[in-house]
Structure formats: structure tokens, C-alpha cells
N, C-alpha and C positions, 0 to 999 in steps of 0.2 A: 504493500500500500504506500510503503512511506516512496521507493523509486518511483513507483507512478505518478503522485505528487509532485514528485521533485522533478521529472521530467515535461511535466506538462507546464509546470512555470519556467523551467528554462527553457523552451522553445520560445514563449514569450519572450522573457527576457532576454535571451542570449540576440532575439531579432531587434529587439528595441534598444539594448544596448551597442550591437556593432553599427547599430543607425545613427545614434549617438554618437561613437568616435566618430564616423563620419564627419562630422559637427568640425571636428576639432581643425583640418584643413581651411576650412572654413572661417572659423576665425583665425586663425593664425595670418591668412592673406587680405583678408576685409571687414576686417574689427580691429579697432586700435585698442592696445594694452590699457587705457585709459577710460574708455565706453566698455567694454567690456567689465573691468574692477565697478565702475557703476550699475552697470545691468545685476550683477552678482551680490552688488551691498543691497541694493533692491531686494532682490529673490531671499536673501539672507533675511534681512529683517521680517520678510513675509513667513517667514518658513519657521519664525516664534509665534508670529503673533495671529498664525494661522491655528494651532493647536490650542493656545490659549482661549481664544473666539469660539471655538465651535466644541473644547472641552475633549477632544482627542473621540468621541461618540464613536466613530466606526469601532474603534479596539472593543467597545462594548458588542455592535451587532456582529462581529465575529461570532463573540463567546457566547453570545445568549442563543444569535438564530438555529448556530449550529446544531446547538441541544434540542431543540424544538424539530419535534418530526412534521406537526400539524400546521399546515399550511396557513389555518386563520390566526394561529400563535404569529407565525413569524411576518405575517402580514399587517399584525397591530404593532409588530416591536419597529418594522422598518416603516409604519403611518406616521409611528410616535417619534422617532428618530429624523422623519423629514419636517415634522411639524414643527418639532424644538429646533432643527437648523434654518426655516421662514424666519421664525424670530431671530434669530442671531441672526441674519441679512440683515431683517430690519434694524436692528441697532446700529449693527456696522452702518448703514447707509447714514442714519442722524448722523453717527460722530464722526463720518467723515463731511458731511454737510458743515456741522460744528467744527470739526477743526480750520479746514480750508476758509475759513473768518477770520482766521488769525495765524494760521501760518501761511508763511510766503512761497515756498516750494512746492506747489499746486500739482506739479508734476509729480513730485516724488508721492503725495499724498491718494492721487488719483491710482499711480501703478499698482502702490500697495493695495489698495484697496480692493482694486480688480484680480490680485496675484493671492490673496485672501480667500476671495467668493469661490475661484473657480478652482482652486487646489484643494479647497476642502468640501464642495463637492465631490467632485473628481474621488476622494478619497471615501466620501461616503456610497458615492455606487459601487468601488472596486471590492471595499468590504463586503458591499452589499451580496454584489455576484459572486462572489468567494463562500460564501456564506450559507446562499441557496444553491450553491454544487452547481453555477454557472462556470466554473475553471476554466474550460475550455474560452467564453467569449469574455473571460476576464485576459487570459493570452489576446487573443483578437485584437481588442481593443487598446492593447499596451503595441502590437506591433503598427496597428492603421496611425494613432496618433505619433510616432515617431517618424515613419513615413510622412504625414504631412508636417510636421517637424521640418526635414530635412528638405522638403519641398518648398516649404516657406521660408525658410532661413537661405536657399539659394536665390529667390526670387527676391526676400526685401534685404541682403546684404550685398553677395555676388551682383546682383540685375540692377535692383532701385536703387544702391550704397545708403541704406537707411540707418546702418549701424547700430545704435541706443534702441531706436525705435523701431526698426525690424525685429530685436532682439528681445521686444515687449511683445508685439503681433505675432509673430511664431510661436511665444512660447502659452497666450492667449488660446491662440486657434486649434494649438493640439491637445490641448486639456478638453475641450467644448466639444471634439471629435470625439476624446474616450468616453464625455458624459453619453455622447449619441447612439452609439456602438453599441455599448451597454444599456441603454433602455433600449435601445430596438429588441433587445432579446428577454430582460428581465423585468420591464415593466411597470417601472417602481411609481411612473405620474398616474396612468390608469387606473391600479390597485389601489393609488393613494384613498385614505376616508378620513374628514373629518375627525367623524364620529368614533373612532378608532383610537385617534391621539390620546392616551393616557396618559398623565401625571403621573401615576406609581411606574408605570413604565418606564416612563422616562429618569426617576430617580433612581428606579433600579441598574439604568443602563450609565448614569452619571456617577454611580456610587463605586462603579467597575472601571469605569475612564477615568475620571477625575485624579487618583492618584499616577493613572500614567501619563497624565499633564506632564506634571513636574519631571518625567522620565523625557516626552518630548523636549523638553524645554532643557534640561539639562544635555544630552545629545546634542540637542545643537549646539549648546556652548561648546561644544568640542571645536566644529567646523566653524559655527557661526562668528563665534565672540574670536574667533583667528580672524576673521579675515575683517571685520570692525575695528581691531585693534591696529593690524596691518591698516586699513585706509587711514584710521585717527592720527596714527604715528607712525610711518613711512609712507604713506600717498597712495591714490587708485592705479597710476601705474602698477605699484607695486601688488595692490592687491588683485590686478588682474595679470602677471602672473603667476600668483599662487592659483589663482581659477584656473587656468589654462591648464598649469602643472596637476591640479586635483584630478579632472578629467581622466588621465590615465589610470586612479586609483580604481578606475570601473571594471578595472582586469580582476581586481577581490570582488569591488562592490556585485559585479555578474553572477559569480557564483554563491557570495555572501546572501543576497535576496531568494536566490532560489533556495538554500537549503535552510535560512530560519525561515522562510513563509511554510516549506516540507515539514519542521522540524517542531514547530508552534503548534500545526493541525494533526501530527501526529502524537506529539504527547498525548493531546488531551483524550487520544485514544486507548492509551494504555490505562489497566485497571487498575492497577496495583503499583505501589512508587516503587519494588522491588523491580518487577517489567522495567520501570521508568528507567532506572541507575543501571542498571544492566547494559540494556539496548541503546541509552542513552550515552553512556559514556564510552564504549564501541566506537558507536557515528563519531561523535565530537573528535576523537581519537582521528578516526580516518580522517575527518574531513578538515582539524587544523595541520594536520602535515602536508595535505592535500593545497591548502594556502600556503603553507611555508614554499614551498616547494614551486609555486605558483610565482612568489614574491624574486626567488631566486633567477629564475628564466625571465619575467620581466625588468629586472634593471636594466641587463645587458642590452635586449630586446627593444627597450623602448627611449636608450640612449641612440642607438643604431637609429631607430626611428628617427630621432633631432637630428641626427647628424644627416640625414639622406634630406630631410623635408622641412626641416627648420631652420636649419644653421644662418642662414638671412633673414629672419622677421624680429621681431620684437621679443620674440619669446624663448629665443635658443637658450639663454641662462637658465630657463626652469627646468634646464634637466636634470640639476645637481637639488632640485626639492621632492624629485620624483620618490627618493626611497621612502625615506618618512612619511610621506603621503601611505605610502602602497603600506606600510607598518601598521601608520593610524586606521585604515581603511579592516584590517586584518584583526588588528586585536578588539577594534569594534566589532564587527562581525562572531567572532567567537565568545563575546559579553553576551552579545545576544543571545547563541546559542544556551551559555549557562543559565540567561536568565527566564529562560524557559521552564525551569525551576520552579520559578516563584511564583507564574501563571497557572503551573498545573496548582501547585497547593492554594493560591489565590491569595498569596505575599508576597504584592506587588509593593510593599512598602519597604521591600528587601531592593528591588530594583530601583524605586526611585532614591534611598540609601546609596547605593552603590554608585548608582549615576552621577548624583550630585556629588558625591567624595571625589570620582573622578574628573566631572569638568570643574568643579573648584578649583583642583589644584592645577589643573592644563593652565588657567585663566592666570592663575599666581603666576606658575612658572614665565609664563608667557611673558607678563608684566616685567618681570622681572630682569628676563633676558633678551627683552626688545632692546632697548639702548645700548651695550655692549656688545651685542651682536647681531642686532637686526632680525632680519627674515629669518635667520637659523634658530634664534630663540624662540621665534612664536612656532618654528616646528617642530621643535625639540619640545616645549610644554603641549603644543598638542596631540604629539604621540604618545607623551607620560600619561596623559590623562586617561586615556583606552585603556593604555596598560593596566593601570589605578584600577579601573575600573572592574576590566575581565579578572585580575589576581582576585580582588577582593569579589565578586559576585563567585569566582571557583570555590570558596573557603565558605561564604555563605550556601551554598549549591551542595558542596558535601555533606554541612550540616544537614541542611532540611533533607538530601535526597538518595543521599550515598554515593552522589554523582563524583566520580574521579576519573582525571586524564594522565599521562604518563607523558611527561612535557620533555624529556633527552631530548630526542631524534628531534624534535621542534627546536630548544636550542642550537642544536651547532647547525641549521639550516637558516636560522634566525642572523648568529655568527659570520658564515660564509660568506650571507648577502650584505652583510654588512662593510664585511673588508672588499667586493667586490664594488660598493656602490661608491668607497674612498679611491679605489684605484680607478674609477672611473670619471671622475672630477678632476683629477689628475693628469690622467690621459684621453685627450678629445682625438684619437684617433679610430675611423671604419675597422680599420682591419683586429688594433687589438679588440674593440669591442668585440667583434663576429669571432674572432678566437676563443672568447671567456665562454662566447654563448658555447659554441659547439661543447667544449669542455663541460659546460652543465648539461646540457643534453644527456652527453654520455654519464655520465656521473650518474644522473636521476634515472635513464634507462638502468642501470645496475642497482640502482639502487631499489627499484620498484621493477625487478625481473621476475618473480613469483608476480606479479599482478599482468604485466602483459602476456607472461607463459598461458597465463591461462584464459587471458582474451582471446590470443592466440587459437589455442586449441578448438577454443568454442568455435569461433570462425570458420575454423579448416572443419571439425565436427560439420558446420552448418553449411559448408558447402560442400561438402562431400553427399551430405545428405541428397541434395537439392541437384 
């Protein structure tokens, strides 16, 4: 069940993510370092105060709809769930009405406000058809909106040179395509009733969100409060190449998304927290060596990359931010898997604990080590903070669930890439790059040769059959 899962969301993702690097050519040649850092402080600020406004509610109609076999059950929770997000529109529309009276940046007021309504919708039908065993046109709709993504981002950057403002309309128009997608198949305006919208619903379903507000919110301070801190105190050039340079972290974030969205819908399957710890710390096993390892082939990989296709734009220096990206991206990613823990027992205030310990201290360090060293401090505190993070939810996790992982072989892969990501700052040259890669290749084929032996086999098995 759980492969199935996890396969059916990375066809999704794996099409809406390589549509995404796509992206990244793209601004590199007709996006300036400077409009770019502002599109992104945008999207950043929206991306708090988007969870905050709507109360994080989807993470509830996950948990409840799921449980519910009866169709008119899960009909009132997702009436009740659309009905309390009308009201939160309406707010949001007064107090942007109210603000834009007194502040002067109309622009920035208006983006936000639209990068608000339609990401947290967007978020409330993906829950939605995740929920009702729509999977399949929850993929759909993740792959059509990046398509027109990539469609639109050619037409108003590449065609129109609209830059800032292409960069608002692209990222508008493909969110309003997944709401479409998705009702066309789930049905969520027809079904809606009135009559249906509950108060005790809706506090049941606020009583389940509400503490992983504070989990949204702290997460972001990972990414978010970096790259605020970068604009406040080194500039939006700057902080538009740290976006730039993020972009590649999507080589984790690809597989990270698919295996906690697999790993979240399959706990809650399991009967017994003994099932839980067992099967659970197996996966997490395979699947952080499976990043480590992942981390190691992309330095080389996506240095090679700048040096073929960047080395002339504005952004060839973010090569040397690429590792710590691809770290923070990683040991976020494996937080979440522990914290998967806390959702099966329903101590989520173990998570938002752990959260907050960790982007606290990202934000310290950060502070800290911005003026002395610039861009490498705010990288440096924001990969501590993940760490923080996932160390302390492992220790909580064991507590509650018996959950343990066997971290060696993660180290010295951890190690490796480390000393290869300095030798690579070092030397900007094609050839030793493509040397280091071959060299992991082989390394990682030996080292993972019981796993292909047996891909292997099955294959020739399956073609011989056939």
C-alpha cells in the first residue's frame, strides 16, 4: 500500500517538479537577481501569513475525512471547512481594504493578498482530493498547473520581458488551474450546503490545525526568516541569489514530498504503535541514506550544471550555496518523516516543540553570523536549525514510539559530501567536476550492489518471462 502511495505522488511530483527546474533557465537569462529577490520576499511573506489566515484547516480535513467512510460525514466536514474559509476571505479583503489607507506600497499589499486567497485555497482542495481517494487527479492537477506554469513564465518573461510582474501572473494563473482541475473531478462548489456548515465541526477540525499553525509558521522560519534577513541586511540582489540557488534543493524536496505525503497516510494505517516502530523505522532507514546519497551525486552534478549554463549570468556564484541548501532541504525532510510520530498519537505539540527549538535557533545563529560572514552565516544557521530540529523530534519519536534509525552509513555520506562541496569552491573547473561525479557513481553503484543485483534479476526474470 505504502509503494502504491508513494508512487502515485511521484509521478505527480516528479512531472511538476522537473517542470519547475525548467523554470530555472529561465530566470537565470530574463529575470534580474534583483526582481527576482522581490518576487520571492513576496511569496515568503505570503507563505506565513497564508497558514496563519486560514488556521492551517486542510491538515485537519486530511485526518478527519479520511476516517469517515460515509459520504454525508465527509460532505459536512468539507461544507464546514469551505464555509469557515468564505469568512476568512472576507476578513482578509477588509484588512487589506484597511491597510492600503495607510500604507504606501499598494503593490506589495495587493500581491500579498492575492498570493494569500489562492494558495490557501489551492491547498484546501489538494487536501480535499487526497482525502476522498481522489490521488490520482490530485497528481493531474499538480502536473497541468506547472505546465501552465512554465507556459506562462515563457510568454510574460522570455516574450513580454514583464519580469516582477510576469512573475506574479504565472505564479496566479497556475494555482486557479489546480483549483479547476480539481473541482472538475471532486466537486467540492456543487456538494457545497449551507445548511451543513457546523460550528462543532469546524472546532473540531480547528482544535487539530490550530497547533500545527505554529509548526507552519515555525518551518518557515527556516527558509523564510533567511531570506528577510538576507534582503534587510545584504540586499535583494542578494537575496535573489539565494532563491535561485534554493531551486536546486528540489532534487530532496522531489522525493522528500512524495515519501512524507506516502508516509503520513500510511501510518495512520497501522494498528498498533509496535506495526508503527517496526515498519517505520525500516522506511526512514532506507529512505534517509537514500537522500544522503542523493545529496552526494548532486553537488558535483549541479556544479557541472553552473559551469555549462550559468557561468555568464548573475547567478554563477550561487553555486558555492548549493550544498547547505540541499542539507537544509534533507534534514527537513527526515523531521518530517519523525514527526509523523506525533500525528499518529495526536502530539502535535511535540512537533510544534521541536519546530520552534529549531527555527529559533536557525534565526539566532543567523543573526549572528550575518555580519562577519555574510550569506554563509545565514546558511550555516539555516541548516542548524533542520538539524535542531530532526535530532530532537528522533529523541522525542523514540520516546513516544520506539521509533529508531541507525545514523553511520548517513554520516560518513553526510562527510564525503561535505569535503567534496569545499573542493568544489575551490576548483571551478568541467573536467574535475565530471571526474568527482563518475567517482560517486561508482562508489554508490558498490555500495548499493545487493539493491541493483536484485533489480537486476527481477528485470531479466520479467523479460524472460514475456
Amino acid at each position: 500500500m505504502f509503494l502504491k502511495k508513494a508512487s502515485t505522488y511521484f509521478v505527480g511530483t516528479l512531472s511538476s517538479k522537473i517542470l519547475s527546474v525548467l523554470l530555472v533557465p529561465i530566470y537565470a537569462y530574463y529575470v534580474s537577481a534583483e526582481a527576482l529577490g522581490e518576487y520571492d520576499y513576496v511569496l515568503t511573506i505570503s507563505n506565513i501569513v497564508m497558514p496563519i489566515a486560514f488556521l492551517s484547516v486542510w491538515e485537519a480535513i486530511l485526518r478527519y475525512c479520511m476516517k469517515e467512510n460515509a459520504a454525508e460525514s465527509q460532505r459536512r466536514i468539507v461544507s464546514s471547512t469551505i464555509g469557515f474559509s468564505v469568512a476568512v476571505i472576507a476578513v482578509l479583503t477588509l484588512l487589506c481594504l484597511g491597510i492600503n489607507l495607510f500604507y504606501s506600497d499598494k503593490k506589495f499589499i495587493l500581491c500579498l493578498y492575492i498570493f494569500v486567497i489562492v494558495q490557501g485555497i489551492t491547498y484546501i482542495w489538494q487536501y480535499s482530493a487526497r482525502s476522498l481517494g481522489e490521488s490520482k487527479q490530485f497528481v493531474i492537477s499538480g502536473v497541468a498547473s506547472s505546465a501552465v506554469l512554465i507556459v506562462s513564465n515563457i510568454v510574460n518573461l522570455a516574450v513580454l520581458k514583464l519580469e516582477y510582474k510576469g512573475l506574479v501572473l504565472s505564479f496566479v494563473l497556475s494555482h486557479i488551474v489546480t483549483i479547476l482541475v480539481l473541482e472538475y473531478k471532486i466537486k467540492l462548489i456543487p456538494n457545497f450546503r449551507i445548511s451543513e456548515v457546523s460550528l462543532e465541526i469546524i472546532k473540531k477540525l480547528l482544535k487539530f490545525s490550530v497547533p500545527l499553525v505554529v509548526n507552519a509558521i515555525s518551518l518557515w522560519l527556516y527558509s523564510g526568516s533567511s531570506r528577510i534577513i538576507i534582503r534587510n541586511y545584504i540586499g535583494s540582489y542578494e537575496n535573489g541569489l539565494y532563491s535561485f540557488a534554493s531551486k536546486f534543493s528540489l532534487v530532496i524536496t522531489l522525493f522528500s514530498t512524495v515519501i512524507s505525503m506516502a508516509v503520513i497516510e500510511e501510518a495512520y494505517s497501522y494498528k498498533t504503535l509496535e506495526e508503527y516502530s517496526v515498519k517505520l523505522s525500516a522506511l526512514i532507514e532506507k529512505v534517509s541514506k537514500a537522500y544522503f546519497s542523493l545529496v552526494m551525486l548532486a553537488v558535483p552534478a549541479i556544479n557541472i550544471l553552473y559551469t555549462i549554463a550559468f557561468k555568464k549570468t548573475d547567478y554563477y556564484k550561487s553555486a558555492d550555496y548549493v550544498f547547505l541548501l540541499l542539507l537544509t532541504a534533507l534534514f527537513t525532510a527526515l523531521a518530517n518523516n519523525y514527526g509523523s510520530a506525533f500525528q499518529v498519537t495526536d502530539k502535535t505539540k511535540y512537533i510544534t516543540f521541536t519546530t520552534l527549538l529549531g527555527a529559533i535557533s536557525a534565526i539566532i545563529l543567523s543573526l549572528i553570523l550575518v555580519r562577519p560572514i555574510g550569506i554563509y552565516g545565514i546558511l550555516i544557521g539555516g541548516t542548524a536549525g533542520p538539524l535542531l530540529m530532526m535530532l530532537s523530534r528522533a529523541v522525542y519519536a523514540k520516546k513516544a514510539t520506539g521509533l529508531k534509525v541507525n545514523w553511520g552509513k548517513n554520516i560518513i555520506f553526510a562527510a564525503i559530501a561535505g569535503i567534496i562541496s569545499l573542493s568544489l569552491t575551490q576548483v571551478k573547473n568541467i573536467f574535475f567536476q565530471s571526474g568527482i561525479l563518475v567517482v560517486l557513481i561508482i562508489y554508490l553503484a558498490i555500495e548499493y550492489k545487493n539493491e541493483i543485483a536484485i533489480i537486476y534479476k527481477k528485470s531479466f526474470s520479467t523479460g524472460r518471462c514475456g
